[in-house]
C-alpha positions in Angstrom: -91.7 -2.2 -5.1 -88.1 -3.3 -4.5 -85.6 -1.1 -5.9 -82.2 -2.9 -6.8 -79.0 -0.4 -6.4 -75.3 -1.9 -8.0 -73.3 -1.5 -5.4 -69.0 -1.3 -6.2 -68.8 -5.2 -5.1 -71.6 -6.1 -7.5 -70.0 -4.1 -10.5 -66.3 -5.5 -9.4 -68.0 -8.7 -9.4 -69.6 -8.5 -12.4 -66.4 -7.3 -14.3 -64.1 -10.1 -12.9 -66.8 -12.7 -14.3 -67.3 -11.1 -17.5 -63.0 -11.1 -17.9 -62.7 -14.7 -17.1 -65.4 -15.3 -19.6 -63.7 -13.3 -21.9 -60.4 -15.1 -21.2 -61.7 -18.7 -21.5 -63.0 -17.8 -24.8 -59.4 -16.4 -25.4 -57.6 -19.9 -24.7 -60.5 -22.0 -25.7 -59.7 -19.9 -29.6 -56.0 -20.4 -29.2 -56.7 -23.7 -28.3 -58.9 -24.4 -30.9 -56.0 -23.3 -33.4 -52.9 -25.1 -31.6 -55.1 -28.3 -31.9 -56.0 -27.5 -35.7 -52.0 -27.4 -36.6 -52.0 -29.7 -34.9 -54.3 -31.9 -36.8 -53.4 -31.2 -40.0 -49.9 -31.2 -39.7 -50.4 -35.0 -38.2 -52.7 -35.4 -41.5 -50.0 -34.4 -43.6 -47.8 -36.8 -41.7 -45.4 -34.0 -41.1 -45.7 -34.4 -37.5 -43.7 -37.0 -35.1 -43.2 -37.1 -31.1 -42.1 -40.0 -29.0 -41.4 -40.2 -24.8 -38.2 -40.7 -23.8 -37.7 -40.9 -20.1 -39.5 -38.3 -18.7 -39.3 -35.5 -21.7 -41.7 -35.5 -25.0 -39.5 -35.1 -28.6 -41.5 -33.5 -31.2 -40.5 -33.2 -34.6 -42.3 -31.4 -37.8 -40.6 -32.1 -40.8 -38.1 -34.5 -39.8 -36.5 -31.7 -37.8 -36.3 -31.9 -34.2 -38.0 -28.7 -33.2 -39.4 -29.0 -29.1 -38.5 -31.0 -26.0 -40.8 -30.8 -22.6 -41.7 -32.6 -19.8 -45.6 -32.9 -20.8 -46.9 -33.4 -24.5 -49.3 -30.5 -24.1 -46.3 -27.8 -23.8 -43.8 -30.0 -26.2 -46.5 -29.5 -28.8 -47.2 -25.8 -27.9 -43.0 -25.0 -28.2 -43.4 -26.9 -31.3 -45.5 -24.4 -33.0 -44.2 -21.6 -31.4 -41.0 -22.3 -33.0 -42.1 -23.3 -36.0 -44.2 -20.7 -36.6 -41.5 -17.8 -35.8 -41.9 -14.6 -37.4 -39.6 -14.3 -40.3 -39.2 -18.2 -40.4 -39.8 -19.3 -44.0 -40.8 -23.3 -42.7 -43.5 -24.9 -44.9 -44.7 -26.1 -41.4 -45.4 -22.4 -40.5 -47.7 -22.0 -43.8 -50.1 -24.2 -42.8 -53.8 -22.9 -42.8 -56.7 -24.4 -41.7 
């Protein structure tokens, strides 16, 4: 009979795999909900972008709220701003 031992690489091991597990299921969530705002906000037609150059414009609202070099982070400044802690946007009260 083969007796198995965990040694302090196959624990370290373990743990780092189980943390990037747990942190792809952390973006893939925040992801999820970016994309959902996202979505609904596009729905709603409260949502605009356009290229200009080499810099995305996004706009929720008819307000100019985000400019970035890649779509991806021009939508993620867009949220974040809109969705500011003590901001009172209608933007920022949309639920899924």
């Amino acid at each position: 009979m083969k007796k198995s031992f965990l040694t302090v690489a196959s624990v370290s091991s373990l743990k780092q795999k189980t943390d990037r597990a747990f942190g792809a299921a952390e973006a893939n969530a925040q992801d999820a909900d970016l994309w959902r705002w996202f979505t609904l906000l596009v729905q709603d037609r409260r949502l605009r972008w356009c290229q200009a150059q080499d810099r995305w414009f996004v706009s929720v609202d008819n307000r100019h709220v985000a400019t970035e070099s890649s779509f991806d982070q021009a939508i993620r400044s867009a949220k974040a701003r809109v969705q500011k802690p003590g901001r009172e946007d209608r933007a920022a009260c949309v639920s899924p």
